[in-house]
C-alpha positions as a printed Julia matrix, in Angstrom:
70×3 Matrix{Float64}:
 -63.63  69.09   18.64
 -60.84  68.78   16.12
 -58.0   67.14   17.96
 -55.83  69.41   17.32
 -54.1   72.22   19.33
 -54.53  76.08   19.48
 -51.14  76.37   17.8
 -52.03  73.44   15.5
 -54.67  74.78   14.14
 -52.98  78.04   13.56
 -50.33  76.27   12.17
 -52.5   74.63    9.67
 -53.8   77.71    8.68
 -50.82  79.57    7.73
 -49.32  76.63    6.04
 -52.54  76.47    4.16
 -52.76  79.8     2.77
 -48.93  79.37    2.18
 -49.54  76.62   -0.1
 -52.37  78.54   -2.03
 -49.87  81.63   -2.24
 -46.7   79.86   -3.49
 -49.04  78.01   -6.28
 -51.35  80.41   -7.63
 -49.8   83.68   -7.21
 -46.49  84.87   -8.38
 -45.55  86.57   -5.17
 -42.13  85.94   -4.04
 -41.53  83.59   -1.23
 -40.31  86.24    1.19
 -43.19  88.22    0.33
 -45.72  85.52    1.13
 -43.6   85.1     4.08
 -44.45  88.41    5.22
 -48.05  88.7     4.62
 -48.25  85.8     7.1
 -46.64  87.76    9.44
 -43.39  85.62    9.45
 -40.85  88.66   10.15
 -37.87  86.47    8.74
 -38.32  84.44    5.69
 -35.69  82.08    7.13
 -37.89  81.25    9.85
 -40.85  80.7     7.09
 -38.73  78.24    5.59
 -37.64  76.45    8.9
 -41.53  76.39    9.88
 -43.18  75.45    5.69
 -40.61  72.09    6.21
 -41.39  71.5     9.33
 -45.37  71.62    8.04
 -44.79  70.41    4.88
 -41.29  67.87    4.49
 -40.75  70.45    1.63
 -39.42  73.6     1.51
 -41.55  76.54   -0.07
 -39.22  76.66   -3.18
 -39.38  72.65   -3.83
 -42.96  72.93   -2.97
 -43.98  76.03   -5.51
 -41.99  73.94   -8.09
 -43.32  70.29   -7.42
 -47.2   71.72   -7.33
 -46.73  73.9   -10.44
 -45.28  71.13  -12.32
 -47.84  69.14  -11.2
 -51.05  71.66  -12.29
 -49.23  71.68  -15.77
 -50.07  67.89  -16.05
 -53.0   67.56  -15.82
């Protein structure tokens, strides 16, 4: 129905909710990392860039910065 994977999906999922979490909360990124159930927050940064061409640090910064804007 969607085109997309099992694991896709999922992984679109988490990265959403990461994205939400790292902008509008001021949880730190090892702690959003682990209420995602990523055990290591190195991991959660391997897997956010591989979602996102962004780390969660460059992201948080970029999309904050951006909010401000506008």
């Amino acid at each position: 129905l969607t085109g997309q994977t099992l694991s896709g999906l999922i992984a679109r999922r988490l990265t959403d909710a990461a994205c939400r979490d790292l902008v509008f909360t001021p949880t730190s990124i090892n702690r959003i990392a682990e209420s995602l159930g990523f055990a290591d927050p190195a991991y959660f940064n391997r897997f956010f860039r591989r979602q996102t061409g962004r780390t969660p640090g460059d992201y948080r910064r970029t999309e904050r910065r951006r909010l401000e804007t506008t």
